[in-house]
VEXNU-517605 format. One record per residue: residue number from 0; x, y, z of N, C-alpha, C in turn. Coordinates in Angstrom, 1 decimal, decimal comma, padded with zeros to 4 digits, m for minus. Layout:
<sites>
NUM | X | Y | Z | X | Y | Z | X | Y | Z
...
</sites>
This chain:
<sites>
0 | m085,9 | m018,6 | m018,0 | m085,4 | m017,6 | m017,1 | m086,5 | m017,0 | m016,3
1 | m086,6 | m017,4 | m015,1 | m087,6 | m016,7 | m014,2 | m087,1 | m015,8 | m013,0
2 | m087,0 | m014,3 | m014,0 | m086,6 | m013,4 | m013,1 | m087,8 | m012,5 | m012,1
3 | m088,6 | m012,8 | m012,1 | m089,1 | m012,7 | m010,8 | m089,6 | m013,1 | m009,8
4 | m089,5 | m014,9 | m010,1 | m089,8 | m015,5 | m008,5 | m088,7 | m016,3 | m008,9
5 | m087,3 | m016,1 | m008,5 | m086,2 | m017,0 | m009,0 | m085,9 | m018,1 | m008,0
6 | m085,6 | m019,5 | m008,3 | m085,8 | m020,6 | m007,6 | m084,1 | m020,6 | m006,4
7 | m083,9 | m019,3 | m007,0 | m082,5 | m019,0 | m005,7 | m082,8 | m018,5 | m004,8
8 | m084,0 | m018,0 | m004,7 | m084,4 | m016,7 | m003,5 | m084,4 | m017,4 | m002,0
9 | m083,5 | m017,0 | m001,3 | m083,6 | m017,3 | m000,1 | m084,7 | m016,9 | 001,1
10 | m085,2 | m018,0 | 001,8 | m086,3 | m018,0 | 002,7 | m086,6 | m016,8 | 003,0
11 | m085,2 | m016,2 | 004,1 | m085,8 | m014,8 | 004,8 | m085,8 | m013,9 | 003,4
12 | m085,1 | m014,1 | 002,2 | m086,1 | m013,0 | 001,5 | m087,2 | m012,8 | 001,1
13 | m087,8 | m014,7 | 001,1 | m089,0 | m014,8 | 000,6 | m090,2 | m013,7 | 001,6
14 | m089,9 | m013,9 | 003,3 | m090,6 | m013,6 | 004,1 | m090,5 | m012,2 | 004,5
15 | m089,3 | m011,7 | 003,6 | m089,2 | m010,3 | 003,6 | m090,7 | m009,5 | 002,3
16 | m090,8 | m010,5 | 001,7 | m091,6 | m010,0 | 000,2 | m092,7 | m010,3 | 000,3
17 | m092,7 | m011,1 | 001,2 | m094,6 | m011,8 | 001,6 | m094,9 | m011,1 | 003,0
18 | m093,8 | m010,8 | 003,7 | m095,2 | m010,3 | 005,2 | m094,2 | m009,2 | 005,4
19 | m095,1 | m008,8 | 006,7 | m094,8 | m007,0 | 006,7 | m093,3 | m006,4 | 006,6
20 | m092,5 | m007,2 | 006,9 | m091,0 | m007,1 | 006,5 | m090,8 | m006,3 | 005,9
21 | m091,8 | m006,0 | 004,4 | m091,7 | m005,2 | 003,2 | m091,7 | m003,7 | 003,7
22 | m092,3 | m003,3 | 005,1 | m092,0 | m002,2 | 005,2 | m090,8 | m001,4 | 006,5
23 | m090,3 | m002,5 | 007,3 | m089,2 | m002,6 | 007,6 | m088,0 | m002,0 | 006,9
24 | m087,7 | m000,3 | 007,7 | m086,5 | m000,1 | 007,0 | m085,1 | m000,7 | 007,2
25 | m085,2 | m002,0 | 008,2 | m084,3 | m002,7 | 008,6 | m084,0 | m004,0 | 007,7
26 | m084,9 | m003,7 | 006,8 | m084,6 | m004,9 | 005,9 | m084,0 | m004,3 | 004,7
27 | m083,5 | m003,1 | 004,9 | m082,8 | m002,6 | 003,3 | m081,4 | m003,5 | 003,3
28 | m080,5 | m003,5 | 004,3 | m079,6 | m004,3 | 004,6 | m079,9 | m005,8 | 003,8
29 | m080,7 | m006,8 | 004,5 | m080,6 | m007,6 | 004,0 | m080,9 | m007,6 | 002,9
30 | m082,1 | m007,1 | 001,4 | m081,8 | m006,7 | 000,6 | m081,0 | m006,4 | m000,2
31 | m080,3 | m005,5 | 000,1 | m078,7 | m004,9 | m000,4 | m077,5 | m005,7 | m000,5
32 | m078,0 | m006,9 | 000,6 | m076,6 | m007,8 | 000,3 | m077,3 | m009,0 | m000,7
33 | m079,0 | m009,6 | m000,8 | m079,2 | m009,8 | m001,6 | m078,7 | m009,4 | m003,3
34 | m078,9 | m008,3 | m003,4 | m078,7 | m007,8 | m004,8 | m077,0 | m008,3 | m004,8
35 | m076,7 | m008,1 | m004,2 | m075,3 | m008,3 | m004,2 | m075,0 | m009,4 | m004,6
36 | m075,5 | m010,3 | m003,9 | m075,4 | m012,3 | m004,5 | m076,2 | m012,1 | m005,9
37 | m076,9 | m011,5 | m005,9 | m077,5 | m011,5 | m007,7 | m076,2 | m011,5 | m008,7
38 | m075,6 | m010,0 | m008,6 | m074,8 | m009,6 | m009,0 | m073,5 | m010,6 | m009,0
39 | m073,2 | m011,2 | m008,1 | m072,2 | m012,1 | m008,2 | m072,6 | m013,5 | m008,8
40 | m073,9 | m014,0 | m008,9 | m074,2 | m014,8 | m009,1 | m075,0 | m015,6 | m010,8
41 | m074,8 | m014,0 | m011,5 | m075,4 | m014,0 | m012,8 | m077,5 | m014,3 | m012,6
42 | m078,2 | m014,0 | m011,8 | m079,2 | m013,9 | m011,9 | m079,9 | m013,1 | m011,2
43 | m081,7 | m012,8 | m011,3 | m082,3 | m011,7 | m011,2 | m083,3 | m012,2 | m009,9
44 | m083,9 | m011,3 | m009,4 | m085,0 | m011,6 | m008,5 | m085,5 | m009,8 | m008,9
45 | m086,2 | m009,9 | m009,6 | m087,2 | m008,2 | m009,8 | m087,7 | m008,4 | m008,8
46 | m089,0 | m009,0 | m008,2 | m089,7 | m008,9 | m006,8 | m089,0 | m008,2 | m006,2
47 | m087,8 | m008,8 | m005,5 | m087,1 | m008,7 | m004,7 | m086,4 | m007,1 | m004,4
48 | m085,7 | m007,1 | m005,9 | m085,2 | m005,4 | m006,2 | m086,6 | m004,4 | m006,0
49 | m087,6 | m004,8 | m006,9 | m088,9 | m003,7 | m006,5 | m089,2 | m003,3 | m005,1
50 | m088,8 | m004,5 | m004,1 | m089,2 | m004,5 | m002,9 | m088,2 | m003,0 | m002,2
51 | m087,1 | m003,4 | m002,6 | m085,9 | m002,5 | m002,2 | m086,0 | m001,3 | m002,4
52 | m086,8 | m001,1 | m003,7 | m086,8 | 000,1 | m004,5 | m087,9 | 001,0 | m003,5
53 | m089,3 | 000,2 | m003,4 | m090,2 | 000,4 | m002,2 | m089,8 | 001,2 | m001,1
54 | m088,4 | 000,7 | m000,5 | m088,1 | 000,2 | 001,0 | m087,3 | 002,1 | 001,2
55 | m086,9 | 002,1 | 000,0 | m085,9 | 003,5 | m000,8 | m087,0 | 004,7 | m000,8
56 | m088,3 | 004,5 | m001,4 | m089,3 | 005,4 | m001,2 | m089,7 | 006,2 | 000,0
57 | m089,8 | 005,4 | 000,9 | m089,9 | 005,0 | 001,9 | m089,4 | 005,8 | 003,4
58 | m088,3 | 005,6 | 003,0 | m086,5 | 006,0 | 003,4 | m086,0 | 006,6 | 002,8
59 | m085,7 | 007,7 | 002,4 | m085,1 | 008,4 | 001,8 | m083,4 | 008,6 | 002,1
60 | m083,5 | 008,5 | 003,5 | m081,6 | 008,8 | 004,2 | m081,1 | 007,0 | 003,6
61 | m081,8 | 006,1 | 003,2 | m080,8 | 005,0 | 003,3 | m080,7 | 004,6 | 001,6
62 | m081,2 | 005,3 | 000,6 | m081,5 | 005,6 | m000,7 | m079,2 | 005,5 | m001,2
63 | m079,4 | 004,8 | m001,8 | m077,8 | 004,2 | m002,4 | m077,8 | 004,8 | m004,3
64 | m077,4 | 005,3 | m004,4 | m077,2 | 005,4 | m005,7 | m077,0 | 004,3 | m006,6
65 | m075,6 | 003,6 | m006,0 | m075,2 | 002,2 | m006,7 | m076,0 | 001,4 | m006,7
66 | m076,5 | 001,0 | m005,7 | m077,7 | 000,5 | m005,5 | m078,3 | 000,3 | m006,6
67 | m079,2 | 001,5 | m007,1 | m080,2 | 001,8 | m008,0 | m079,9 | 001,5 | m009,4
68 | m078,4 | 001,7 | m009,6 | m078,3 | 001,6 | m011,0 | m077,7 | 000,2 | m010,8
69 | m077,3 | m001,1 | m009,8 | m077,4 | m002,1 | m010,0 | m078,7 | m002,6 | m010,2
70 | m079,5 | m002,3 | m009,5 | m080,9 | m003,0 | m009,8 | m081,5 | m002,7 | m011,2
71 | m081,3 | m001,8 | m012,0 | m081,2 | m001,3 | m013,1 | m080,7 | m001,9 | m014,7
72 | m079,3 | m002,2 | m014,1 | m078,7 | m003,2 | m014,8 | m079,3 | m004,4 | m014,7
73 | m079,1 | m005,1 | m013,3 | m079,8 | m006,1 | m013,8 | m081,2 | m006,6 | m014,4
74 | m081,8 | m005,3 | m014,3 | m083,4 | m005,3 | m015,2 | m083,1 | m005,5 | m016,4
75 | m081,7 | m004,3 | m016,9 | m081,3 | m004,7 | m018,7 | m081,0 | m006,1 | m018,9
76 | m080,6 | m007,3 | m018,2 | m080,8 | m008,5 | m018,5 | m081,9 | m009,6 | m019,2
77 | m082,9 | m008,9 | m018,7 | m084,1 | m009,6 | m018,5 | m085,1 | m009,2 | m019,8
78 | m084,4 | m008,8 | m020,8 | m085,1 | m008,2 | m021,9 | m085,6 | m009,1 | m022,6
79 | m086,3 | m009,2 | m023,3 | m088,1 | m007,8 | m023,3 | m088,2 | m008,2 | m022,5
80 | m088,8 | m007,2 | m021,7 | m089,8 | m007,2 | m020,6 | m090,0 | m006,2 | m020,0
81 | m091,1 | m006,1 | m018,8 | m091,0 | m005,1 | m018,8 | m090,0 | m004,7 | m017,3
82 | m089,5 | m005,3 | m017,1 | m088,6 | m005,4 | m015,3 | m088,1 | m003,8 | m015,4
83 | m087,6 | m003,2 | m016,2 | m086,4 | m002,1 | m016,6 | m087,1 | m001,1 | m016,0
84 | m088,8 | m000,7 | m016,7 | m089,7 | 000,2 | m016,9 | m090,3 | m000,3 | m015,2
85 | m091,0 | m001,0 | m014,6 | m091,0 | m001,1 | m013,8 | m090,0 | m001,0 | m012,4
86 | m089,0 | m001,1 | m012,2 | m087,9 | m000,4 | m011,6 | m087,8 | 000,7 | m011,4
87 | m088,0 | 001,3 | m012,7 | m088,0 | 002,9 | m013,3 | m088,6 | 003,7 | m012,5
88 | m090,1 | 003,1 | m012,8 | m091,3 | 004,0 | m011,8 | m091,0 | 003,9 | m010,0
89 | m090,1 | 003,1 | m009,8 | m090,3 | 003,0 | m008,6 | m089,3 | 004,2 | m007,7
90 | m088,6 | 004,7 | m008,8 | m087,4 | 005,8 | m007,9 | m087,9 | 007,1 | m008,0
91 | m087,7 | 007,5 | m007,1 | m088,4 | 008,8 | m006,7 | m088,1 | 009,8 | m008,1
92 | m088,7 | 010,7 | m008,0 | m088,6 | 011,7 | m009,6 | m087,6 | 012,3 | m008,9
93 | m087,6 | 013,1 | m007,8 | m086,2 | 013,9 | m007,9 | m084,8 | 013,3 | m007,9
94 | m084,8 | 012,4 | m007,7 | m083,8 | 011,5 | m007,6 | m083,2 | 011,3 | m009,0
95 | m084,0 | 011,3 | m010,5 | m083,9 | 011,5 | m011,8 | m083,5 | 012,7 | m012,4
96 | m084,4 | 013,8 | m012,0 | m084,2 | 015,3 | m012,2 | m083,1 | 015,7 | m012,5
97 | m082,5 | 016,1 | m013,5 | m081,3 | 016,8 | m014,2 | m080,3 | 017,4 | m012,9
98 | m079,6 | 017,4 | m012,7 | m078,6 | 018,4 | m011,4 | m077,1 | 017,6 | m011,4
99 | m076,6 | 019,1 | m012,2 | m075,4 | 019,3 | m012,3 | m074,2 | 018,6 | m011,0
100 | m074,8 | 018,7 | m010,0 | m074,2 | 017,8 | m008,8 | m074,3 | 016,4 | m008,7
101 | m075,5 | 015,7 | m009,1 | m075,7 | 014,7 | m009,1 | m075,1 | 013,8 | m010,0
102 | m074,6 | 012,5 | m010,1 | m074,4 | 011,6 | m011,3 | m075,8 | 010,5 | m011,6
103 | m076,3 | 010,8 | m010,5 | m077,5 | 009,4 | m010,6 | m078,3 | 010,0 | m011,9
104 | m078,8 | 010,9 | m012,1 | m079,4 | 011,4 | m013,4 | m079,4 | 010,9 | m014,9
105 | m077,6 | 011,2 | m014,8 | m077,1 | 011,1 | m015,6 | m077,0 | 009,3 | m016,4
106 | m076,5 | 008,6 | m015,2 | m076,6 | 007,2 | m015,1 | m077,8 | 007,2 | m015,8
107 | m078,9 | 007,4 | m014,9 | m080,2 | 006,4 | m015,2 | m080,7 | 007,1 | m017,1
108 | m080,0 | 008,1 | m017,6 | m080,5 | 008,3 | m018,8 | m079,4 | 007,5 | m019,5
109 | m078,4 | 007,0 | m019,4 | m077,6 | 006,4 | m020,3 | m078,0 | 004,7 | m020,5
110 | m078,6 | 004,4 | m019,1 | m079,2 | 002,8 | m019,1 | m080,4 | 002,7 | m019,6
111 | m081,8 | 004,3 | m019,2 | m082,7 | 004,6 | m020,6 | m082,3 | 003,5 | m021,5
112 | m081,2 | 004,6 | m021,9 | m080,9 | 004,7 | m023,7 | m080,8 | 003,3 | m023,7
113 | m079,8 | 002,1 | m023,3 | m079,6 | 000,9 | m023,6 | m081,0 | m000,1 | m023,4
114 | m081,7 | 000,4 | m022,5 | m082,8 | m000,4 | m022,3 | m083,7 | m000,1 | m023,5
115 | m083,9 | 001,1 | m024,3 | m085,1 | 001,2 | m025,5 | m084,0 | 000,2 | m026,6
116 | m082,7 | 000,6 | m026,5 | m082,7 | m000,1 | m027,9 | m082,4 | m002,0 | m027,9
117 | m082,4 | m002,2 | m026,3 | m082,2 | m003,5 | m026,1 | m084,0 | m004,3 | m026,3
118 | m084,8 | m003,4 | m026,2 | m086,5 | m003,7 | m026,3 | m086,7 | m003,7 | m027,6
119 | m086,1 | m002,6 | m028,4 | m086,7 | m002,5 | m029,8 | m084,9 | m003,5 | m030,6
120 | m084,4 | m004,2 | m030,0 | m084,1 | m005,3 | m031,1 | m082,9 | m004,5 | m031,8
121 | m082,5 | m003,6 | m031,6 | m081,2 | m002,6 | m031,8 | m079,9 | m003,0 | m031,3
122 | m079,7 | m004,7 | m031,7 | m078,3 | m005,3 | m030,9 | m077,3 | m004,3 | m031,0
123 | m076,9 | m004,3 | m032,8 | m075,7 | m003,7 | m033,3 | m075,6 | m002,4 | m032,2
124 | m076,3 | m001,3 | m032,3 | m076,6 | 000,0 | m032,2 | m076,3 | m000,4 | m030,5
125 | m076,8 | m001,1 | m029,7 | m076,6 | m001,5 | m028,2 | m075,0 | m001,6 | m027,7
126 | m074,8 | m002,4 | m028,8 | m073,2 | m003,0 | m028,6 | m072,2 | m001,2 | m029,0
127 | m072,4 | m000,8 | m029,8 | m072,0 | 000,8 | m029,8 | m072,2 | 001,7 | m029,0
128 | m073,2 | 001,7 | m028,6 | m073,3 | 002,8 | m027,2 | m072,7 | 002,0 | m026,0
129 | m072,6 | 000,6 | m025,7 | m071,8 | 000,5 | m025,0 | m070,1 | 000,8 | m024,8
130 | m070,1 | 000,7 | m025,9 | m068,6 | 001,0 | m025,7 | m067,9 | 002,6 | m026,2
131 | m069,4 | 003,6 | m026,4 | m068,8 | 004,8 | m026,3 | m068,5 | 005,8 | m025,7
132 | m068,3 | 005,3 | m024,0 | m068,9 | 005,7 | m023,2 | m068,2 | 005,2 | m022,2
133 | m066,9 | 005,7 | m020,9 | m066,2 | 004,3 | m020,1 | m067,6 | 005,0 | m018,8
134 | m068,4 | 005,6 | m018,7 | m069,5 | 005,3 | m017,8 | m069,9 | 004,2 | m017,8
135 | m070,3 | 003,8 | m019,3 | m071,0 | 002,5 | m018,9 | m070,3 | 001,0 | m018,4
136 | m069,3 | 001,3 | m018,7 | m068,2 | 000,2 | m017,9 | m068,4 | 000,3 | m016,3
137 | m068,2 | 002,1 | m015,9 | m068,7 | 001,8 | m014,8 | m069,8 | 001,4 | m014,1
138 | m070,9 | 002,0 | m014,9 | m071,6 | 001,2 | m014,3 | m072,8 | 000,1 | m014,2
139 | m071,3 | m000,8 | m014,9 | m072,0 | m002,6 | m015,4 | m070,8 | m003,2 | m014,4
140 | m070,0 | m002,7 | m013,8 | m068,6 | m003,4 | m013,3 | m069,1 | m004,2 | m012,2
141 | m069,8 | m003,7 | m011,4 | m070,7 | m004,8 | m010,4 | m071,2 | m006,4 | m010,8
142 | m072,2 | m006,0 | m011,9 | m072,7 | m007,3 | m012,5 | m071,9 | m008,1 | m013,3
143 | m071,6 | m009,4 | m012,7 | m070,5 | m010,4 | m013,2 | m071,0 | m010,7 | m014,2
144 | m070,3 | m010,7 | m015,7 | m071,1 | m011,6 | m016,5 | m071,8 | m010,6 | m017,6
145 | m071,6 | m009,5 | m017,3 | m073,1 | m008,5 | m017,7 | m073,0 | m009,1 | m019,3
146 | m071,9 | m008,2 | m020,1 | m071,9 | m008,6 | m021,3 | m072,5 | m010,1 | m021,7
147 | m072,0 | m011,2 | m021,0 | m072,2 | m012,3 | m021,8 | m074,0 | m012,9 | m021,8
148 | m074,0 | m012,4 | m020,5 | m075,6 | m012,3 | m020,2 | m076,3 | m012,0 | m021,1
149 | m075,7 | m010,7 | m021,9 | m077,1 | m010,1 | m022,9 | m076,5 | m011,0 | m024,1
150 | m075,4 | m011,3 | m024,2 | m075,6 | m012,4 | m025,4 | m075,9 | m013,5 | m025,6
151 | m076,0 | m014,2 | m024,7 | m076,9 | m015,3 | m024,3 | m078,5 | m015,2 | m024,6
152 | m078,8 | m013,6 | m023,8 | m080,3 | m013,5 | m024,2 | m080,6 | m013,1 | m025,7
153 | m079,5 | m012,8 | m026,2 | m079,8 | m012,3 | m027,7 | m079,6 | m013,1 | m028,4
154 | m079,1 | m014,8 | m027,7 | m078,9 | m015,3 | m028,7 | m080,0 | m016,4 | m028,6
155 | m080,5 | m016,8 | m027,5 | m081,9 | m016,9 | m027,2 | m083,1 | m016,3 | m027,8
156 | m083,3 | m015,4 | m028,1 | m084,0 | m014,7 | m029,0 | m084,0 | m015,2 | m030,2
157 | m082,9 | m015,1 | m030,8 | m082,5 | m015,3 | m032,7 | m082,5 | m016,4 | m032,5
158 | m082,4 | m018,3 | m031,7 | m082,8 | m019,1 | m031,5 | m084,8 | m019,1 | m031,7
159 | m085,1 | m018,8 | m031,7 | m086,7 | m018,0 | m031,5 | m087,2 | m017,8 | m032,5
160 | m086,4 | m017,1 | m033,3 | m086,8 | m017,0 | m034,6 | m086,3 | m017,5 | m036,0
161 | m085,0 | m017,8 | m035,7 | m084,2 | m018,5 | m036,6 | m084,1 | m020,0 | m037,0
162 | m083,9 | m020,4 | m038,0 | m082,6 | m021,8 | m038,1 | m081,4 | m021,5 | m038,9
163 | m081,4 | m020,3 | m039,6 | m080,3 | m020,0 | m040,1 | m080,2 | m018,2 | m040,6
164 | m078,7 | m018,1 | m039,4 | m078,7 | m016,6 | m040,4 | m077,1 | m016,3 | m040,6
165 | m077,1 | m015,5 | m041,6 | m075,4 | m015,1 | m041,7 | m074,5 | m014,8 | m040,5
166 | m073,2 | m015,0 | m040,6 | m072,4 | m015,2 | m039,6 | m071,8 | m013,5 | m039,5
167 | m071,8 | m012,7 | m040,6 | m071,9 | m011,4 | m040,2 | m072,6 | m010,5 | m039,6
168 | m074,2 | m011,1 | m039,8 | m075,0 | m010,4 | m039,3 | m074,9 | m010,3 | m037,7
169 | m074,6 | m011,8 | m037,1 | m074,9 | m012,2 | m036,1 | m073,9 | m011,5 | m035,3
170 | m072,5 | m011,6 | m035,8 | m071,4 | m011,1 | m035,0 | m071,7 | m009,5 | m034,8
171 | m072,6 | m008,8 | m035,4 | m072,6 | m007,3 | m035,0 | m073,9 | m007,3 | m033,7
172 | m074,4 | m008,2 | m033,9 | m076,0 | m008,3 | m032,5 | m075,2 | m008,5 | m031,1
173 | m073,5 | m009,6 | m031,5 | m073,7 | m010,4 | m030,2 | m072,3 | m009,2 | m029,6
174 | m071,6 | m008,2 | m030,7 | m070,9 | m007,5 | m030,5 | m069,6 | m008,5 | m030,4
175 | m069,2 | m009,2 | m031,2 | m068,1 | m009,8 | m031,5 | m067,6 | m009,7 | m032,6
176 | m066,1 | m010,1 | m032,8 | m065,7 | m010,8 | m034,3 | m065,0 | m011,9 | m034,7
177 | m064,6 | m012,2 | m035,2 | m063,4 | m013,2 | m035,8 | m063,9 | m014,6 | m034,5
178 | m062,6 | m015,2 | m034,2 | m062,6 | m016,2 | m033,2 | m063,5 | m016,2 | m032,4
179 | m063,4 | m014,9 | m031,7 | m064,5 | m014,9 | m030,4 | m066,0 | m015,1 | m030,7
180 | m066,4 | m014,8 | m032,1 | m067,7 | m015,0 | m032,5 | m068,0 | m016,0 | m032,7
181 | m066,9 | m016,7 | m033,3 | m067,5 | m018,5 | m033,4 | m067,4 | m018,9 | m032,2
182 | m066,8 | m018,6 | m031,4 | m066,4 | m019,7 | m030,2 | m067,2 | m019,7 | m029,3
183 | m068,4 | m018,0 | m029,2 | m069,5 | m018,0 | m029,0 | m070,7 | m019,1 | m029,3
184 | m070,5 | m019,0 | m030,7 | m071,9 | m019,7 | m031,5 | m071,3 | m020,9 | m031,4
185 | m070,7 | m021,6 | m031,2 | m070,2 | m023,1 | m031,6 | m070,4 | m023,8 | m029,9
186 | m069,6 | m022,9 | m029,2 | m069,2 | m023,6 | m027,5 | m070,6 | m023,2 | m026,5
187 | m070,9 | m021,7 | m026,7 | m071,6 | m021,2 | m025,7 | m073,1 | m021,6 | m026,4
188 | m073,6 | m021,0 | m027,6 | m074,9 | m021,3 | m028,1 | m075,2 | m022,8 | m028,6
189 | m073,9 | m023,7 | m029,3 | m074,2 | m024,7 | m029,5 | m074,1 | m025,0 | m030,9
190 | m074,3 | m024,0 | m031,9 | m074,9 | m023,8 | m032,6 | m073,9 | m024,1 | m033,7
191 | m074,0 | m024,9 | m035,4 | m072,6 | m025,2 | m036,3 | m072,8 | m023,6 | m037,0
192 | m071,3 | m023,8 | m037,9 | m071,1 | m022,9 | m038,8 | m071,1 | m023,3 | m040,0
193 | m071,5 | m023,1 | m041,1 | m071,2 | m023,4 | m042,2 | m070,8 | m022,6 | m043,6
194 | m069,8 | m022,6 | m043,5 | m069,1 | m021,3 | m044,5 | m069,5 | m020,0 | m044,0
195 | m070,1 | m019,1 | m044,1 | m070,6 | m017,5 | m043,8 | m071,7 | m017,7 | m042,7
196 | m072,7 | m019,2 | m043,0 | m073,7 | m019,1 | m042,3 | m073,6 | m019,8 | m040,8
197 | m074,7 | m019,4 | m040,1 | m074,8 | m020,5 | m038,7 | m076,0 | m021,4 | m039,0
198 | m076,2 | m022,4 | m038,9 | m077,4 | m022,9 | m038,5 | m077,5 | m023,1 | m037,2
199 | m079,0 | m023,0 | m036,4 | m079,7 | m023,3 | m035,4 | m080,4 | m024,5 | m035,6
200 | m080,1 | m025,2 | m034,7 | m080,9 | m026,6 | m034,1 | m082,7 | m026,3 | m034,5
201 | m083,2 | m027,1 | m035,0 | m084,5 | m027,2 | m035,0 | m085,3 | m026,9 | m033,2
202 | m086,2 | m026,0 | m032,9 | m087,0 | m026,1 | m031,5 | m087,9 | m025,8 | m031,5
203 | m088,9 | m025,8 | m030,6 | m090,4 | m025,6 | m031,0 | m090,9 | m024,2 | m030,8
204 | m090,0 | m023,2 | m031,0 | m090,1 | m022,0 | m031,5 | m090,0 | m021,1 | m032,9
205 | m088,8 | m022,3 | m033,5 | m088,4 | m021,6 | m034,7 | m089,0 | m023,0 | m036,2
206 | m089,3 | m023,4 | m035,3 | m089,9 | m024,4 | m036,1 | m091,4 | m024,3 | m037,0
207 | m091,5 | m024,6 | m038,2 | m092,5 | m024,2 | m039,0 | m094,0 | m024,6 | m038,7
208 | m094,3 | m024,6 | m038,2 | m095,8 | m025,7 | m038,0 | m097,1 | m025,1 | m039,2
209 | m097,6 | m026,4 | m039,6 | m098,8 | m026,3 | m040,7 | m099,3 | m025,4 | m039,8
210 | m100,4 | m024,9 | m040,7 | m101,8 | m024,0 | m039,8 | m102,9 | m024,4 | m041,0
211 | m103,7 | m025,5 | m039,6 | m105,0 | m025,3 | m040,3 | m106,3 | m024,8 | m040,2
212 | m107,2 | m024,2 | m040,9 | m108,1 | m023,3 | m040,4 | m109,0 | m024,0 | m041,5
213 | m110,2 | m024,5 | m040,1 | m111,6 | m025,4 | m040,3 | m112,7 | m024,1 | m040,4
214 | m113,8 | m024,4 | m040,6 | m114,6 | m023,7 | m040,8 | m115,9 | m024,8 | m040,8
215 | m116,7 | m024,3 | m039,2 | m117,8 | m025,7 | m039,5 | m119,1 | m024,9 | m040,0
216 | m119,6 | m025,2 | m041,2 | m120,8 | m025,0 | m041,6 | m121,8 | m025,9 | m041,8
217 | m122,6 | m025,7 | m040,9 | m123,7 | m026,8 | m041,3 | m124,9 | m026,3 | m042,3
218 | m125,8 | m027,6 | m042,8 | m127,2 | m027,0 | m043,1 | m128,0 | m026,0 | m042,9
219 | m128,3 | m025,7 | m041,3 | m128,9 | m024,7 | m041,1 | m128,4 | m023,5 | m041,7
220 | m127,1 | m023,3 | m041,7 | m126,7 | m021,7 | m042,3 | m126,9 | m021,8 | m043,3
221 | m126,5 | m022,9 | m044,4 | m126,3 | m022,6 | m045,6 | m128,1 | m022,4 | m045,9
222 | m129,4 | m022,5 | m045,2 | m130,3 | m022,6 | m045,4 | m131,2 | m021,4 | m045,4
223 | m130,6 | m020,5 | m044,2 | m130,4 | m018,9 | m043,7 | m130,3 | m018,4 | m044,7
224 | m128,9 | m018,6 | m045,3 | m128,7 | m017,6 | m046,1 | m129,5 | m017,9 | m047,7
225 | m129,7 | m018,9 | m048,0 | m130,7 | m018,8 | m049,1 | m132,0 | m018,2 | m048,7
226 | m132,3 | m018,9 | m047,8 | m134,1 | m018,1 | m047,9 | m133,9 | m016,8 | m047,8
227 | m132,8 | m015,9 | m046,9 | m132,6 | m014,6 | m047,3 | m132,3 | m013,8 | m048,9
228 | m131,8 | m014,4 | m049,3 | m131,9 | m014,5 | m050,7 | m132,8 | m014,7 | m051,3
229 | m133,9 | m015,6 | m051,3 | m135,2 | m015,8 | m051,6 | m135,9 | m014,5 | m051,4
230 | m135,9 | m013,8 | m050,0 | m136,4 | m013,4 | m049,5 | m136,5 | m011,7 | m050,4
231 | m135,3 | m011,7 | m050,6 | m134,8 | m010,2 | m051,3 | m135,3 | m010,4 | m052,8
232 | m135,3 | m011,7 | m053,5 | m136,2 | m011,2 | m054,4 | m137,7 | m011,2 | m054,9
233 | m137,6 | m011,6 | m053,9 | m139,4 | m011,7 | m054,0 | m140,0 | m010,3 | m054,0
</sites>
């Protein structure tokens, strides 16, 4: 997954991100409908959003709320990493600043919250704050896919480190149960079941490799260190 130079990015975006274009407030438009195809299309271009984010600095009258917290979202896809945090820095501080009038605030602390616990490996606890909350329904409703997205990447991950783990455990990371949990792990991940457990396919991630650790000592050292020793008791 190469969410920042993605092999979808179209030309004039490219030449929007490489020459002075980047400071063209006339390119928020094209951007904007970019994100848009992201959004409909299940994939990321960070560059691209950073650029936007830039373009928002910038311009302050053409600054979209929705906007912000789609580019936002789709950073939460892209976990670990650091796309979320970088997006972050790029919106103006008052624009974050607590006010009772505003919802943008509010938003970007609730996507915070999902983004620390989607970095520190808090599936279960992720999958709960999403659904305590119909904000956050609203606003993931844009991005097609969102849910399956992060369980694909979470299941990518436990791929990474696994060949076998309980079928309980799993079903609280990917926020499923019953049917829909196998049908996940069997159709979507690939992956068999067997009684309680899943196993994972052997890959060159989760796979064991010897480690061997040489150590070249020649004569000369071993010759160092005696005459030092010689040397001490003399």
């Amino acid at each position: 997954m190469d969410s920042e130079d993605p092999q979808e990015r179209p030309e004039e975006v490219s030449n929007i991100i490489n020459g002075l274009e980047r400071y063209n407030p006339e390119a928020v438009g094209n951007l904007e409908d970019y994100l848009r195809l992201q959004c409909e299309n299940r994939y990321t271009d960070s560059n691209a959003n950073r650029t936007l984010l830039k373009l928002y600095q910038l311009n302050n009258d053409r600054v979209k709320d929705e906007v912000i917290t789609n580019i936002l979202v789709k950073a939460l896809t892209c976990f670990p990493s650091p796309q979320f945090a970088l997006a972050l820095h790029l919106i103006p501080p008052h624009l974050m600043a607590p006010n009772p009038r505003a919802e943008l605030p509010e938003a970007i602390s609730k996507l915070r919250e999902l983004n620390s616990q989607l970095q520190g490996a808090q599936y279960a606890r992720f999958w709960a704050t999403l659904d305590s909350d119909d904000l956050y329904a609203d606003l993931t409703t844009d991005i097609d896919g969102f849910e399956e997205l992060i369980r694909i990447r979470i299941a990518t991950l436990v791929s990474h480190a696994y060949r076998e783990i309980e079928l309980p455990v799993l079903e609280q990371w990917l926020g499923l149960e019953g049917q829909a949990a196998l049908k996940f792990v069997t159709e979507t991940a690939g992956w068999t079941v067997e009684g309680a457990v899943v196993k994972i396919p052997k890959n060159p991630e989760n796979e064991a490799k010897k480690s061997e650790v040489r150590e070249d000592v020649n004569v000369d050292m071993f010759s160092r260190v005696i005459r030092r020793a010689w040397e001490e008791t003399v």
